[in-house]
N, C-alpha and C positions, 0 to 999 in steps of 0.2 A: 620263594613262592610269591605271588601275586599279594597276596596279604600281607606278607611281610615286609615287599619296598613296591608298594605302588605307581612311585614316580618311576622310578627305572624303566617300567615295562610298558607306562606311560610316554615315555620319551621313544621307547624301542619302538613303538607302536607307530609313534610319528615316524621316527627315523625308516621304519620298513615302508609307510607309503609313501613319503617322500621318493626312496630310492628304487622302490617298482615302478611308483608312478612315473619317472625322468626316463625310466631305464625302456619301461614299454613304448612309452610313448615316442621317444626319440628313434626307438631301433626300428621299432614299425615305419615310422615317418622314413628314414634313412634307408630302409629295405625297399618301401614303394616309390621314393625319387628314382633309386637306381631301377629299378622294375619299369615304369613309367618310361624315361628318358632313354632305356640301352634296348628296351626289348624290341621284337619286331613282331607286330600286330599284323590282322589282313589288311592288305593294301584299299584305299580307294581311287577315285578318281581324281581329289586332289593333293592326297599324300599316297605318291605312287611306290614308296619306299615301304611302308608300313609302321613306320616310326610318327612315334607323339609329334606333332605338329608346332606346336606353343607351349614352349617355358612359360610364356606369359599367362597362359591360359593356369597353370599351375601355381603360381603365385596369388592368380584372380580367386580361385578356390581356396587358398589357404586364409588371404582376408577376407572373403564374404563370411566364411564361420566366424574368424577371430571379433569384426567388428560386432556380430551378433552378440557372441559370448561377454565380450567389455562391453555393452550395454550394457543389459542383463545384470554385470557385478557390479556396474557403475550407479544400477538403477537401485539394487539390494544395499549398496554401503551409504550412499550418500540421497537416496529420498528421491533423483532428480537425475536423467541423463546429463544434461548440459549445464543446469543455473547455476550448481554452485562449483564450477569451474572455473580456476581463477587463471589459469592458463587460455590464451584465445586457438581456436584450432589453428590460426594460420602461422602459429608459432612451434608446429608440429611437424606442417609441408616441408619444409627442407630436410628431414632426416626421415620423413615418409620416403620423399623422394630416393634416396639413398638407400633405405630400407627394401624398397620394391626394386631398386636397381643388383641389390646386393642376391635377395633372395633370386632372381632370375639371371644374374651371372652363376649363380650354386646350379642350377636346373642347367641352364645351358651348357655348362662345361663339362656335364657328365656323356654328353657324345663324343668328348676328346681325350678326357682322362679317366681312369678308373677312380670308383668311390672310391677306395684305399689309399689312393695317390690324394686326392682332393682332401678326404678328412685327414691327415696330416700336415698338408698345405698350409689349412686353416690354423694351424695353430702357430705360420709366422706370425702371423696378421701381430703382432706384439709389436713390432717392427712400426708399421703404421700407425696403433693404437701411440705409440710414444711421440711419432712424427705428429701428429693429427692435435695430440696434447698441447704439443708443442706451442701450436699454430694457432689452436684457437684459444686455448686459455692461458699460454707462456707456463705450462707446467714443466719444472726440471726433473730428470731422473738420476738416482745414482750409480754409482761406475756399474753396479751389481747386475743390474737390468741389463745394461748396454752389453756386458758379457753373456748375460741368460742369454737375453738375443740372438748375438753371435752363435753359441751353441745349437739354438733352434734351428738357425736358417742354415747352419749346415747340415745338419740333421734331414729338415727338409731338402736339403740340397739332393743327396744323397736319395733319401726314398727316390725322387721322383725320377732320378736320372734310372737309378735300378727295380725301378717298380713300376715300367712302364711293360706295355706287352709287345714283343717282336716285334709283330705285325703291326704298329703304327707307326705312322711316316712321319715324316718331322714336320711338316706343314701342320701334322693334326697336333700333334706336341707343342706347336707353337701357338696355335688357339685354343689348346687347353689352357697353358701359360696365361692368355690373356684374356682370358674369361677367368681366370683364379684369381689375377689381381684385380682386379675389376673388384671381383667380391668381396677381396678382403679391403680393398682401400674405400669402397662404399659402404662395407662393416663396420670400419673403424670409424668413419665419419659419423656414422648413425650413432651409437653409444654415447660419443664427444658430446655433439650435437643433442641427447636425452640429458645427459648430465650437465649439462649449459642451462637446459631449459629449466633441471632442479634447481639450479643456483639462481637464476634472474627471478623467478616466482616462488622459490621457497618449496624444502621438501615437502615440507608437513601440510604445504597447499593443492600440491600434484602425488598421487599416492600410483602405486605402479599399475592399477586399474583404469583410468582418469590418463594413464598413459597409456598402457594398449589401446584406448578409444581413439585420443587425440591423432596416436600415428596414424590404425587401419581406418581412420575416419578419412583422412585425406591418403592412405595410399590406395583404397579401392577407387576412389574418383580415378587416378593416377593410370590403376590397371587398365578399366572401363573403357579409358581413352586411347590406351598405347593397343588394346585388345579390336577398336573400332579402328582405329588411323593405319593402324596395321591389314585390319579384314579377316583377323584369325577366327574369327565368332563362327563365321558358314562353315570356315575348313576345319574346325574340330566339333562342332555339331553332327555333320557328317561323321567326322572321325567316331563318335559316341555312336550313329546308328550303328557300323559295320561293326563296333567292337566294345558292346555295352558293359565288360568287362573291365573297360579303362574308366569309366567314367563313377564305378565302385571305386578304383583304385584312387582317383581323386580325389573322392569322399573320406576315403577311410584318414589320406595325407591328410587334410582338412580338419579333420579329426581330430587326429595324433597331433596336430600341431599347437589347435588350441590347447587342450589338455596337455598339453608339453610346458605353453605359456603359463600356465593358470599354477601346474605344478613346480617349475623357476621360482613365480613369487612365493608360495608355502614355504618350498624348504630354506630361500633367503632368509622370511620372516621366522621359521623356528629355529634354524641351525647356522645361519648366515653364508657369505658369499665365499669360506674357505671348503666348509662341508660342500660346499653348491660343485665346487670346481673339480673338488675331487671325486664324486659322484659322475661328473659330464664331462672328465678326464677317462674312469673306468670305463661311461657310456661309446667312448669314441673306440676304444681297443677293443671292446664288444663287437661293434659295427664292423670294425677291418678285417674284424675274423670271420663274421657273420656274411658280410661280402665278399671276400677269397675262398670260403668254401657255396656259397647256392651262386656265384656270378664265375667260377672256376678261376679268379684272378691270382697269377701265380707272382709268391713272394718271395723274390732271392736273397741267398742271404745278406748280401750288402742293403739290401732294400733295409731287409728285417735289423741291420746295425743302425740304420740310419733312425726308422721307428724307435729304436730304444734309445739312443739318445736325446731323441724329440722328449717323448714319454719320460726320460729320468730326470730331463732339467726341469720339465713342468711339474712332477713329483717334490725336487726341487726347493723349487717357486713357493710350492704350499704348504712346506715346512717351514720356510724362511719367513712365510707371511703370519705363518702360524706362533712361532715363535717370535715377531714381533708383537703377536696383539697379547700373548700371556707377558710380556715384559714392559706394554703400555697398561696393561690392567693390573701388575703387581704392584700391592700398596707400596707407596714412597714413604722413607724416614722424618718422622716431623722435626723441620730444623727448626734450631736454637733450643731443645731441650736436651738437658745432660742429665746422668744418672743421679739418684741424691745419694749426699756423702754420708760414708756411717756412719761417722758418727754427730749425725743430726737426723731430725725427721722431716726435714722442709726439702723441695726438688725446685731449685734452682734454676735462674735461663739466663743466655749470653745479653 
């Protein structure tokens, strides 16, 4: 009963919002990209196809909420949008940059490859996260990884070759390809690139609010300009008149994304980043099913070997990691004391 282990139900309590909150928030978000970017809308006069016009335009919506919402927590935890930021925003722009590049190769490449092929894609990107280590901060990894790796990318190998649909041509196959690396090598870069910025300025002086700012603060300029240099602003204006139905569907992404963001940092700060993984590990096998049944994307069985290999090593990963951190947290032996001898009462040391 509640009475009788308080904490328990306390922790369940967290652990259950945590894992609705990632799970709605995400599958929503991941149901209206793919809605958004594959469906066919009424045509206008300058999207004569019917089809969303700007990835870019979708990205724009997703940080004009976000920078809102990291005000807002930036202004509730620490008294003051900007003053007491010890990080300068222009130390942010390079992995903004990255960030807005990455999230509009995700948007873009869903007219070439299916969501199911893409969200496992996503999970080479370990590959590059290692490369990218590498490069910016001379991080080495051990043999263990370099073979998880190996595993993944055949895994992905595999999905993608068998989990395409008939009917795509290889030209489209080959710009799905490089709209996937794009996003995961401008992925990997972003993370590097955040975690660079804790280490130069100190964690405990950039808190992961203070970091949603700094990014969406300079990647909305970022959109603003790729959105004007481009000209997409009249062609999906218009696109909203004839189909005000899309311009919900933005909202809602927009939505789901920040509250996506806001819920990452809770469950890191209650459960940390092993609970995080395997939560938005279950969120992605969610999504593949949830997109093969309302998008009709049919999964063969080799596809579906490939998914489970992906999915077992990352299972994996987080038992491996898991049982690292109980075996850096189990108490060590205090050396140089030995037991006392019986027959005296005094405890001895080397």
């Amino acid at each position: 009963t509640f009475s009788a282990n308080p904490d328990f139900f306390l922790q369940a309590s967290k652990f259950a919002f945590a894992f609705l909150g990632l799970q709605m928030s995400y599958l929503t978000w991941g149901y209206m990209q793919e809605l958004i970017m594959t469906s066919k809308f009424e045509p206008t006069d300058l999207s004569p196809d019917g089809r969303f016009p700007s990835a870019a335009f979708c990205v724009f919506s997703n940080r004009f909420l976000a920078i809102i919402v990291a005000m807002i927590a930036v202004q509730v935890r620490h008294g003051s949008i900007f003053d007491n930021n010890v990080a300068p925003l222009y130390a942010f722009t390079p992995c903004a940059l990255s960030n807005t590049m990455s999230s509009w190769s995700q948007y873009a490449s869903l007219r070439y490859v299916s969501f199911p092929v893409q969200t496992v894609f996503k999970s080479s990107k370990i590959i590059p996260v290692m490369i990218m280590g590498k490069v910016l901060k001379g991080t080495s990894y051990p043999t263990t990884q370099y073979v998880e790796a190996f595993f993944i990318t055949v895994g992905v190998a595999v999905f993608s070759v068998f989990g395409q649909e008939a009917k795509e041509d290889k030209d489209t196959n080959i710009f799905g390809l490089i709209f996937m690396l794009m996003y995961i090598c401008f992925d990997c870069f972003t993370s590097q690139w955040q975690d660079k910025i804790y280490v130069t300025y100190g964690r405990q002086n950039v808190d992961p609010y203070q970091m949603m700012l700094g990014v969406n603060s300079s990647a909305i300029v970022i959109t603003i300009l790729g959105l004007l240099v481009s000209g997409d602003f009249p062609v999906v204006f218009e696109f909203f008149k004839y189909n005000p139905n899309v311009l919900i569907y933005n909202i809602i992404t927009a939505i789901t994304s920040a509250s996506g963001q806001l819920c990452i940092y809770y469950t890191i700060k209650e459960f940390g980043p092993i609970v995080f993984t395997i939560i938005m590990t279950v969120r992605q096998m969610i999504s593949i099913c949830i997109s093969a049944y309302k998008f009709g994307h049919h999964i063969s069985g080799k596809a579906f070997l490939g998914a489970i290999l992906v999915f077992g090593v990352l299972f994996y990963q987080i038992r491996r990691k898991y049982l690292a951190k109980k075996a850096k947290e189990a108490p060590k032996p205090v050396e140089g004391i030995v037991h006392a001898d019986p027959n005296t009462s005094t405890v001895g040391s080397k």
